[in-house]
C-alpha positions in Angstrom: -75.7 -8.2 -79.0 -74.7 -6.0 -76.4 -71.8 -3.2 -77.2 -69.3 -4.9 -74.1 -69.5 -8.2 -75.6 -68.9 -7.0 -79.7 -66.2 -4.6 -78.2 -64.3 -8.0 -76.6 -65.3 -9.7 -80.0 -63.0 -7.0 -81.7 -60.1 -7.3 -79.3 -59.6 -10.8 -79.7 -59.9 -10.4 -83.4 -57.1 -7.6 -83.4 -55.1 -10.0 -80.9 -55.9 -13.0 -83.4 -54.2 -10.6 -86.0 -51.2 -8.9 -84.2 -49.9 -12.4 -83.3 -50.3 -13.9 -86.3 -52.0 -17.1 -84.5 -55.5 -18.7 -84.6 -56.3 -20.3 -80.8 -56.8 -24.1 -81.2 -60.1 -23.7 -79.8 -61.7 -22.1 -82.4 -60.8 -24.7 -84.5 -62.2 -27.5 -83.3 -65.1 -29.2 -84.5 -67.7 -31.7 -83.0 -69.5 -33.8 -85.5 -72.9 -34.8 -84.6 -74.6 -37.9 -86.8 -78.3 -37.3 -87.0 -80.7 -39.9 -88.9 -82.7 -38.8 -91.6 -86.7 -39.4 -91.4 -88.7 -42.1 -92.9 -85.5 -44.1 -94.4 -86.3 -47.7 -95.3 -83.0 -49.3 -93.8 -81.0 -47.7 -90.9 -78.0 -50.1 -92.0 -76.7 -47.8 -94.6 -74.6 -45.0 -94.0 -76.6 -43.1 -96.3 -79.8 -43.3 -93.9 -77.6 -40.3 -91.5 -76.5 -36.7 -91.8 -73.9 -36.0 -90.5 -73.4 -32.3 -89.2 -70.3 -30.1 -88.3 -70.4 -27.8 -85.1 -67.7 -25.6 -85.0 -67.6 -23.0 -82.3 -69.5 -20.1 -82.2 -67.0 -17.4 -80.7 -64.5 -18.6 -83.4 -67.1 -18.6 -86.2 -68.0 -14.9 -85.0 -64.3 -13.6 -85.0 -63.7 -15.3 -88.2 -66.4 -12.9 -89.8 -65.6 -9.8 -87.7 -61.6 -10.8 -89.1 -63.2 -11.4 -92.8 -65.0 -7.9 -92.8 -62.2 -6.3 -91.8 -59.4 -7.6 -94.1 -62.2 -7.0 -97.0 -62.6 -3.8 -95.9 -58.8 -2.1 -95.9 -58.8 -4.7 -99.4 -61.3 -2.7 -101.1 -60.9 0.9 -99.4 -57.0 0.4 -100.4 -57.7 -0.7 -103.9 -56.3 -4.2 -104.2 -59.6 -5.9 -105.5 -60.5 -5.1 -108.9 -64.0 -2.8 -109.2 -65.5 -5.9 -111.2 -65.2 -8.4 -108.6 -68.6 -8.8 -107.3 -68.3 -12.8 -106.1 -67.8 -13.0 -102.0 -68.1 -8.8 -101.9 -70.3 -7.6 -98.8 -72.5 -5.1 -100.6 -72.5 -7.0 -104.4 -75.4 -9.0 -105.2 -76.1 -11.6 -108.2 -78.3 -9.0 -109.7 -74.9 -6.6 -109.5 -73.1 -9.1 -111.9 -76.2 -9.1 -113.6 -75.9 -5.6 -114.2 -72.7 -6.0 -115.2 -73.1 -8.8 -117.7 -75.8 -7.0 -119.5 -73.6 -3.7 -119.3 -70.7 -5.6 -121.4 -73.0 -7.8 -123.8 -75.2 -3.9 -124.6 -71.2 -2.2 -125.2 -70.3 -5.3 -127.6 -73.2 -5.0 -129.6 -72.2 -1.2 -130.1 -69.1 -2.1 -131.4 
């Protein structure tokens, strides 16, 4: 991705945010009804997938918006240190961590 296009990314994210208001346009969606392979009866609506398409400019400034709200979240102290779940950075094995930390300090007590 090339530095021109992220930097117009970001300006419509901070425009998104200053006005309060999320354009239509990003939130439409197309669905698309695909058939799944080697059904025995294409008369049931479980023979199809059906699949969502939203659009891919909104779905980028949705994540570029999501990093940065997590970002003054956790760099202003809002989120709790042990939240792990949904955390850029925190893994399962984290929690992991975490869970074998508490259950090792309860057997000490």
């Amino acid at each position: 991705m090339n530095d021109t296009y992220l930097k117009k990314i970001v300006y419509i994210a901070n425009i998104c945010i200053n006005i309060e208001f999320w354009l239509l346009y990003f939130k439409t969606a197309t669905t698309v009804v695909i058939s799944k392979l080697n059904k025995d009866s294409y008369n049931i609506p479980k023979s199809f997938r059906p699949i969502v398409l939203l659009n891919t400019n909104g779905k980028l400034i949705e994540k570029v918006i999501s990093n940065y709200l997590q970002f003054h979240i956790i760099s202003n102290g809002f989120l709790d240190p042990n939240q792990l779940g949904g955390i850029k950075q925190c893994s399962t094995t984290d929690a992991g961590i975490y869970l074998t930390y508490l259950i090792h300090t309860g057997w000490l007590k």
